[in-house]
Residue frames as qw, qx, qy, qz and C-alpha x, y, z in Angstrom:
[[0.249, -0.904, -0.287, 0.198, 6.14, 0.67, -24.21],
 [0.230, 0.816, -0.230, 0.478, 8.13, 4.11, -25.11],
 [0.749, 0.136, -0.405, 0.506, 11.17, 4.37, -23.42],
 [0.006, -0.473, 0.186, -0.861, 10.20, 7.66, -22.15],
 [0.747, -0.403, -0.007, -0.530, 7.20, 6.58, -20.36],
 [0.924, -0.184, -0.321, 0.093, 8.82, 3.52, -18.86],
 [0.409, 0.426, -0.296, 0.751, 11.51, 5.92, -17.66],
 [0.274, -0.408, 0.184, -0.851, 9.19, 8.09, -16.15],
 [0.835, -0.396, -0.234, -0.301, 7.10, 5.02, -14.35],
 [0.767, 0.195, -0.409, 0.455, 10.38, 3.91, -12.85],
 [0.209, 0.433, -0.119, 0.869, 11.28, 7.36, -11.57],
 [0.609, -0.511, -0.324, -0.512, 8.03, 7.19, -9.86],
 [0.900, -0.185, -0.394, 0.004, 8.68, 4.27, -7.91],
 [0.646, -0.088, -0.319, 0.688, 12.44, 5.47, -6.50],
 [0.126, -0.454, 0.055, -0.880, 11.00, 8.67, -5.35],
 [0.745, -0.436, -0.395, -0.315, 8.53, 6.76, -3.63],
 [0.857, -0.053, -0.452, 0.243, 10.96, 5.15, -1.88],
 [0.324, 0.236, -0.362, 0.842, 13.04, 8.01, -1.00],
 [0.298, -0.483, 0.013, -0.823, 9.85, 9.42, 0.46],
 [0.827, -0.276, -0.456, -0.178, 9.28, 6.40, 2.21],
 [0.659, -0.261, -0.438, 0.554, 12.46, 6.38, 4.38],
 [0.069, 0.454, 0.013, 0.888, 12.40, 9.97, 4.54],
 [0.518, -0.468, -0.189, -0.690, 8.91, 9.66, 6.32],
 [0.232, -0.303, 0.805, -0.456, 10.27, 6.56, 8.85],
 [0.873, 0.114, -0.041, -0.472, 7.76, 4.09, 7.12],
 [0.991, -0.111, -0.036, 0.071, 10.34, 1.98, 6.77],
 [0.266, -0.866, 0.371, 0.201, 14.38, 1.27, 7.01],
 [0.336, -0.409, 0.793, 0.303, 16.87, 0.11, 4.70],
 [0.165, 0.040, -0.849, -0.501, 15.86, -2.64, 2.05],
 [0.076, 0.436, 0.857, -0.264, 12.45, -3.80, 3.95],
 [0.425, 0.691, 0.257, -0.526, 9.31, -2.39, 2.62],
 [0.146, -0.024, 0.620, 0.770, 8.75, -2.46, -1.65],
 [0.292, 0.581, 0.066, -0.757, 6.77, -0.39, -3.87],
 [0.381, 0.132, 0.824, 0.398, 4.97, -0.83, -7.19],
 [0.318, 0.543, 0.112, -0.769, 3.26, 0.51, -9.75],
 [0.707, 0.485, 0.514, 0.023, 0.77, -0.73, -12.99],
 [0.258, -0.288, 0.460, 0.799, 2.44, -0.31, -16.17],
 [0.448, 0.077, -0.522, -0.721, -0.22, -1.51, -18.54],
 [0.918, -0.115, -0.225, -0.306, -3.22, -4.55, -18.73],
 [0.966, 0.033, -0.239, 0.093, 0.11, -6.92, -18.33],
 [0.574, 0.378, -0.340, 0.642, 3.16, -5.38, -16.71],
 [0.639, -0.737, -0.122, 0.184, 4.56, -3.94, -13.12],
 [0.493, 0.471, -0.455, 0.573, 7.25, -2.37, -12.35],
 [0.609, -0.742, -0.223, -0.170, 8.58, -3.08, -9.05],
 [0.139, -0.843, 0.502, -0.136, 11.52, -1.96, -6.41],
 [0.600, 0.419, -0.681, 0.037, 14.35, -4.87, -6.66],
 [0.853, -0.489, -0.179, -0.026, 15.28, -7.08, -3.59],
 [0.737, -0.595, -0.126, 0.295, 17.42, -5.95, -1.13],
 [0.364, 0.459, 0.024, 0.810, 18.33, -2.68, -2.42],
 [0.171, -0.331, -0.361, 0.855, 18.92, 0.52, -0.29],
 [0.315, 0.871, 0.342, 0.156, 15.75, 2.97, -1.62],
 [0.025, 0.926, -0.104, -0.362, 18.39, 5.87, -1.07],
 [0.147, 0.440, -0.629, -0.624, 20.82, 4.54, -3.81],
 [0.503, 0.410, 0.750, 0.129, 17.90, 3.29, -6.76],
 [0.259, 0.247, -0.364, -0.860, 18.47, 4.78, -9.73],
 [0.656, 0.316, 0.223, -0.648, 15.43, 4.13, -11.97],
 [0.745, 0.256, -0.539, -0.297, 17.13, 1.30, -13.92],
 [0.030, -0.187, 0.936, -0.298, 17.47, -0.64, -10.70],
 [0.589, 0.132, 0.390, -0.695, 13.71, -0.61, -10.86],
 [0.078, 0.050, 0.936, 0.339, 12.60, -4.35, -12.51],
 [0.649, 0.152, -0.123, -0.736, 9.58, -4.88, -14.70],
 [0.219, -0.026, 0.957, -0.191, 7.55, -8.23, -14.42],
 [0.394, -0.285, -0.374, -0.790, 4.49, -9.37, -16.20],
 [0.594, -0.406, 0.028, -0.694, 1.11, -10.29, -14.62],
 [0.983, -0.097, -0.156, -0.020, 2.89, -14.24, -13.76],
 [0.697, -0.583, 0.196, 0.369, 6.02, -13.19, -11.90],
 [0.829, 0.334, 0.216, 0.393, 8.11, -13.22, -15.28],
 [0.296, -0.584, 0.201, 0.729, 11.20, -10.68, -15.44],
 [0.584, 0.745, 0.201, 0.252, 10.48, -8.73, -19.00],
 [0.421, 0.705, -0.059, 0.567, 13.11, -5.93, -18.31],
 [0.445, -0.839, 0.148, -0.277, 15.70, -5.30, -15.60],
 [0.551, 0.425, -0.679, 0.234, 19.08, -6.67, -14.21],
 [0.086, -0.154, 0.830, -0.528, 18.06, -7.58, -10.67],
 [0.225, -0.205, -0.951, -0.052, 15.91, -9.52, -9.04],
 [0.400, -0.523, 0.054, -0.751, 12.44, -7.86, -8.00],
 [0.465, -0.499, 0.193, -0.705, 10.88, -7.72, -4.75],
 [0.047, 0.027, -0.979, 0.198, 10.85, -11.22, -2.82],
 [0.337, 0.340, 0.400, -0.781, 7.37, -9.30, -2.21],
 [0.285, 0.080, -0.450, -0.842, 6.04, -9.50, -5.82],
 [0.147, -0.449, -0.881, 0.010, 3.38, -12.69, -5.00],
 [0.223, -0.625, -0.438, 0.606, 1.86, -9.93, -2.68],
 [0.006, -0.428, 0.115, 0.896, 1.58, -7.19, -5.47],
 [0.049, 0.169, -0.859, -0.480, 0.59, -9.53, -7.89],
 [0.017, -0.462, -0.861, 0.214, -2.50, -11.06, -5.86],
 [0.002, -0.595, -0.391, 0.702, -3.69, -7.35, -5.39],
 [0.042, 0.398, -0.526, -0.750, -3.17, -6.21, -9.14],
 [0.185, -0.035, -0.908, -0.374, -5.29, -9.22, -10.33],
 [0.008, -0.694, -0.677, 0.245, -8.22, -8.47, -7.92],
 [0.067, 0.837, 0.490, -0.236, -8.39, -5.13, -8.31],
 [0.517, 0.698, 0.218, 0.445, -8.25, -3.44, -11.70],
 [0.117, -0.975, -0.020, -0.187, -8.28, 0.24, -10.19],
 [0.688, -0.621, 0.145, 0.347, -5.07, -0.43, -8.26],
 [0.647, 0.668, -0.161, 0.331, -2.26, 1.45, -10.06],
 [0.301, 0.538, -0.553, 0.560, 0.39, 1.42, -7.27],
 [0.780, -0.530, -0.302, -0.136, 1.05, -0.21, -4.06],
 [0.002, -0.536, 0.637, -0.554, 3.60, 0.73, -1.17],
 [0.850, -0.251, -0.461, -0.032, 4.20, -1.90, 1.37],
 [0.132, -0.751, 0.429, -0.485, 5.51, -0.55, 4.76],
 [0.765, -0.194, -0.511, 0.340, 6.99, -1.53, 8.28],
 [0.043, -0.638, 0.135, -0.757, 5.93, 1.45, 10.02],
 [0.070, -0.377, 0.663, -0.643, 5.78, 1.42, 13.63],
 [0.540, -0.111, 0.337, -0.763, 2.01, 1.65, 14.51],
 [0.881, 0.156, -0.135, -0.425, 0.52, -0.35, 11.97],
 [0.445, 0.413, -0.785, 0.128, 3.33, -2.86, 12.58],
 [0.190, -0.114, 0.749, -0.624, 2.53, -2.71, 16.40],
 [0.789, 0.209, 0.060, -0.574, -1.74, -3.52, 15.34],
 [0.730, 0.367, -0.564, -0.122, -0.24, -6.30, 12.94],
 [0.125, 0.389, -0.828, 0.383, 1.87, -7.65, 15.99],
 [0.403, 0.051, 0.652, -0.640, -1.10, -7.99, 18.01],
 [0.146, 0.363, 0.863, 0.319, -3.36, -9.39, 15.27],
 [0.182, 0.668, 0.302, -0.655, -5.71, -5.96, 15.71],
 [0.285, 0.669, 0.426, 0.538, -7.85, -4.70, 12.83],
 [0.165, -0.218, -0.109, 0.956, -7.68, -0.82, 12.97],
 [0.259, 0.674, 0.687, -0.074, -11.22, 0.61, 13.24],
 [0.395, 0.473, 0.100, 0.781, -12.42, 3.69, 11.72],
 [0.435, -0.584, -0.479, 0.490, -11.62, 5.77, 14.43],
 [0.167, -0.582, 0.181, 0.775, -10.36, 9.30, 12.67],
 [0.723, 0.516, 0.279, -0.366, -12.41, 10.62, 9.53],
 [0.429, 0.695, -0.481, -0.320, -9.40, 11.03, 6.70],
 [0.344, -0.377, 0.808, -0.296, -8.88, 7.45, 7.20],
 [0.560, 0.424, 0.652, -0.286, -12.24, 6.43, 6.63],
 [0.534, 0.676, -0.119, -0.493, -12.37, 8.47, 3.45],
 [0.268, 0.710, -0.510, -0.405, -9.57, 7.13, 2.11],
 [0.068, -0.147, 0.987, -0.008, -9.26, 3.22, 3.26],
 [0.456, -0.152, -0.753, -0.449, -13.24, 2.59, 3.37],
 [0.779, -0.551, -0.007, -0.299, -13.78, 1.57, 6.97],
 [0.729, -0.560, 0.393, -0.005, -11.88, -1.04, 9.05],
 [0.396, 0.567, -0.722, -0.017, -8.09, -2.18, 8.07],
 [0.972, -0.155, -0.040, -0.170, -8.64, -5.70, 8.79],
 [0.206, -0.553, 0.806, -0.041, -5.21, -7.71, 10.05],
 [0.665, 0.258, -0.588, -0.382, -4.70, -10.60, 7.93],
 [0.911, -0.367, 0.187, 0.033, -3.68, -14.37, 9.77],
 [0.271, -0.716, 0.561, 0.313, -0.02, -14.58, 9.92],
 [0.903, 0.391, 0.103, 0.148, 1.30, -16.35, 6.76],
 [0.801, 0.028, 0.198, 0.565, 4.99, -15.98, 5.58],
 [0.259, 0.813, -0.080, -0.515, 6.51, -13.44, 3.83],
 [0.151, -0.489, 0.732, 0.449, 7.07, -13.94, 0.29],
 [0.228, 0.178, 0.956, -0.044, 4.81, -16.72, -0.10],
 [0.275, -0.343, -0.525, -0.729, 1.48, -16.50, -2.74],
 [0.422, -0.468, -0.775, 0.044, -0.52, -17.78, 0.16],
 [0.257, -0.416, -0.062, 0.870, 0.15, -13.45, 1.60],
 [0.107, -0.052, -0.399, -0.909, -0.92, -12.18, -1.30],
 [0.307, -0.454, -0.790, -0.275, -4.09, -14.42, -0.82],
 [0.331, -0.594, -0.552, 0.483, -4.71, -13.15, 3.00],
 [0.045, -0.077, 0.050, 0.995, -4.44, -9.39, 1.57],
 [0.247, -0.136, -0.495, -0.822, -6.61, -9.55, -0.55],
 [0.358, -0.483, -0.794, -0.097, -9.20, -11.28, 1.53],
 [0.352, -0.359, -0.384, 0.774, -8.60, -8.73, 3.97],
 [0.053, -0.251, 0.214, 0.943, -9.17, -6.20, 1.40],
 [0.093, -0.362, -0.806, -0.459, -12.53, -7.32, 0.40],
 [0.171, -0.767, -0.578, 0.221, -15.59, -5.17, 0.65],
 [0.238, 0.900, 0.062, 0.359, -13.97, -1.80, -0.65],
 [0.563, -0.691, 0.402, 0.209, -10.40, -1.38, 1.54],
 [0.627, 0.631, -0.338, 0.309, -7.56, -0.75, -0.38],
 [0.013, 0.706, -0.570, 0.419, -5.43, -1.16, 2.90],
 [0.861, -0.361, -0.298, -0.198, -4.60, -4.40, 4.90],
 [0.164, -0.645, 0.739, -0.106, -2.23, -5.28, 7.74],
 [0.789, 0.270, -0.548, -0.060, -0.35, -7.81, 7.59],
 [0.789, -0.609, 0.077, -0.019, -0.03, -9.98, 11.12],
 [0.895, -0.266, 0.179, 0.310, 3.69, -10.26, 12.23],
 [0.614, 0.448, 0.486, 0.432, 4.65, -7.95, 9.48],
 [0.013, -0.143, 0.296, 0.944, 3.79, -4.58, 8.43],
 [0.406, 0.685, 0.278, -0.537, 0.48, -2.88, 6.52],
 [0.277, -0.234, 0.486, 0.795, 0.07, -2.54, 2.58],
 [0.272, 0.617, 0.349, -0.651, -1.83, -0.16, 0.54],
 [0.403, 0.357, 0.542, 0.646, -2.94, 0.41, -2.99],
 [0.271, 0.615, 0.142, -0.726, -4.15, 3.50, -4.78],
 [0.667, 0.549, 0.500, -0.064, -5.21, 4.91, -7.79],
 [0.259, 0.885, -0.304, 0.240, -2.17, 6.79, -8.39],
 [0.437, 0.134, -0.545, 0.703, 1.29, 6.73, -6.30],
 [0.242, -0.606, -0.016, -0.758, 0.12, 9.70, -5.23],
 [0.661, -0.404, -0.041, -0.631, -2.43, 8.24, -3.42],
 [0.863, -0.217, -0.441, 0.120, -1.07, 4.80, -2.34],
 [0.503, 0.235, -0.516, 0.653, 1.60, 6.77, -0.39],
 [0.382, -0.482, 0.010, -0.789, -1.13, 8.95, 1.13],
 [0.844, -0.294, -0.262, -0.363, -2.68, 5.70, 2.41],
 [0.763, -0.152, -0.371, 0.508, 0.25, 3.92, 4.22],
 [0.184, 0.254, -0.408, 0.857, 0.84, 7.42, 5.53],
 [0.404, -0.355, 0.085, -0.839, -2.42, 8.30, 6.67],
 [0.871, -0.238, -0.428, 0.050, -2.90, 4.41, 8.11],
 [0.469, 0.035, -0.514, 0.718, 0.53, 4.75, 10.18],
 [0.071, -0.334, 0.184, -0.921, -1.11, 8.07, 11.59],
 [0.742, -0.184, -0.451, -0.461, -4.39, 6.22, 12.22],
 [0.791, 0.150, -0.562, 0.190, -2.55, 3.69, 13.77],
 [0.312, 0.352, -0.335, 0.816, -0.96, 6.04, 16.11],
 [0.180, -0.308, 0.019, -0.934, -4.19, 7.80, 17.30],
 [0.821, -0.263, -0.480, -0.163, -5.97, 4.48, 17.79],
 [0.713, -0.125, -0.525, 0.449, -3.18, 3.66, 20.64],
 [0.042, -0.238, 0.291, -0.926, -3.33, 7.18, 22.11],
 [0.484, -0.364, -0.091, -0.790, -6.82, 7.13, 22.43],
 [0.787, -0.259, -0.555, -0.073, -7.08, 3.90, 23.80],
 [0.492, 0.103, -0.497, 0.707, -4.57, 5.33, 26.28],
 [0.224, -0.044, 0.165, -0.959, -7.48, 7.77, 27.41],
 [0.661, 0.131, 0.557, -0.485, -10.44, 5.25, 27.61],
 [0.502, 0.324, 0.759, 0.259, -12.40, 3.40, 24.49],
 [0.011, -0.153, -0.620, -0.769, -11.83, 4.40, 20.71],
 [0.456, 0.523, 0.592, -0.410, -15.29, 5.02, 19.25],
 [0.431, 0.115, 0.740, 0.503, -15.64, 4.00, 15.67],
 [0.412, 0.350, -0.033, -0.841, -17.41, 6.23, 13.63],
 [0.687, 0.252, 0.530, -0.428, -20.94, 4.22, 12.15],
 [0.591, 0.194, 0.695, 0.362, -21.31, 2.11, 9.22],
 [0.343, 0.825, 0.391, 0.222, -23.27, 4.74, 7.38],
 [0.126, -0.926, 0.297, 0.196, -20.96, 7.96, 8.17],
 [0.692, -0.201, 0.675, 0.160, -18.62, 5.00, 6.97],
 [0.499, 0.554, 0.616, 0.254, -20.31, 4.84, 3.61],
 [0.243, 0.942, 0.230, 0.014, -21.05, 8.85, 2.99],
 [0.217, -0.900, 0.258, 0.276, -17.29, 9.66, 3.83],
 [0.568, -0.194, 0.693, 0.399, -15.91, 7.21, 1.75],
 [0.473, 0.724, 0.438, 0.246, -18.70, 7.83, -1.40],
 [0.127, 0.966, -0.047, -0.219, -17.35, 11.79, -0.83],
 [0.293, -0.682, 0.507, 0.438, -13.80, 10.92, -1.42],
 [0.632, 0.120, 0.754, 0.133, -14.27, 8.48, -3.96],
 [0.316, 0.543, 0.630, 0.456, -16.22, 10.86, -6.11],
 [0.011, -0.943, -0.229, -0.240, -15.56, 13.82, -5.35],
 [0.310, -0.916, 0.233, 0.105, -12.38, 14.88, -3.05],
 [0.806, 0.067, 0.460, 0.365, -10.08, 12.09, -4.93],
 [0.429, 0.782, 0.319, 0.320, -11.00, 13.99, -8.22],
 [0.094, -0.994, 0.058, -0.021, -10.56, 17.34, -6.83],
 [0.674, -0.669, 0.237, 0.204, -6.98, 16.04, -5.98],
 [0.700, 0.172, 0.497, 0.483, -6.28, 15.09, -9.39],
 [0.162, 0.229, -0.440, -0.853, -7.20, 18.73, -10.98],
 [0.017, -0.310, -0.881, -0.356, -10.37, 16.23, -12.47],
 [0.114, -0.757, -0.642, -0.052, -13.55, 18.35, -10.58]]
């Protein structure tokens, strides 16, 4: 890969970050961030680095079997968990893994987060399912995501833990772990005012088919 482009995929990533703590998704070294290089490669945020001082060569590259190809630290303790998600699902070109409040507080409790609030729905599919508590770190995490994530949900919490999203861009994964946390949020208000009400499987389907193909695009410049 050109040196430029692998620069610039890097660069990505530690912005992410900065936007991450910036945003109170997470604090300090907790939470990591990734992003597809090619068919075979990752590049992901190191272990137990501050995101406000990553320069973009702290950022390691790994192929598709854990293997350091290019970097001086050790990535993510997280990478099983990026790795699992990458290998199910092609489309995924970046994932942010938080320890935001709400979705932390759902995850505590073992709660799936319905869809209760429409940009949500568009953007996750329907219900963020809460995984069964497994380690962190551990392949057997990645596995529970991804089961979670089956059925078109690019977002899962993780029990005991924290929430993580892909996208189809950065862009967009950050969108998701933000617009989940917010979710998250609105779910516990409301409940604070009587019972949620989920919006229907089919309203489910037509808001998710609009973003998919059609407000996604628009986001990219593509419609």
């Amino acid at each position: 890969m050109e040196q430029e482009r692998l620069h610039k995929i890097r660069q990505d990533v530690v912005e992410a970050g900065l936007k991450l703590v910036h945003s109170a998704m997470t604090v300090g070294t907790y939470g990591n961030i990734s992003c597809r290089m090619d068919e075979g490669h990752i590049a992901v945020t190191p272990s137990g680095r501050d995101y406000e001082q990553l320069t973009p060569e702290d950022i390691v590259v790994t192929d598709m079997e854990g293997k350091k190809t290019d970097g001086a630290l050790l990535p993510s303790s997280e990478l099983p968990l990026h790795l699992a998600i990458y290998k199910r699902f092609p489309e995924a070109q970046a994932i942010v893994h938080t320890h935001s409040i709400y979705a932390s507080a759902l995850a505590v409790a073992h709660k799936d987060l319905p869809p209760v609030i429409e940009d949500l729905t568009q953007i996750v599919g329907g219900t963020v399912r809460c995984t069964e508590y497994t380690i962190a770190g551990t392949n057997e995490l990645g596995k529970r995501a991804v089961e979670a994530m089956e059925g078109g949900c690019n977002a899962a919490l993780l029990a005991n833990h924290g929430a993580v999203c892909w996208g189809r861009s950065m862009k967009e994964a950050l969108n998701t772990a933000q617009i989940l946390e917010k979710g998250a949020q609105i779910y516990y208000i409301a409940r604070s005012f009587g019972t949620p009400f989920p919006l229907n499987e089919a309203t489910v389907r037509t808001l998710h088919d609009f973003y998919i193909n059609h407000y996604s695009k628009r986001q990219q410049g593509e419609e």
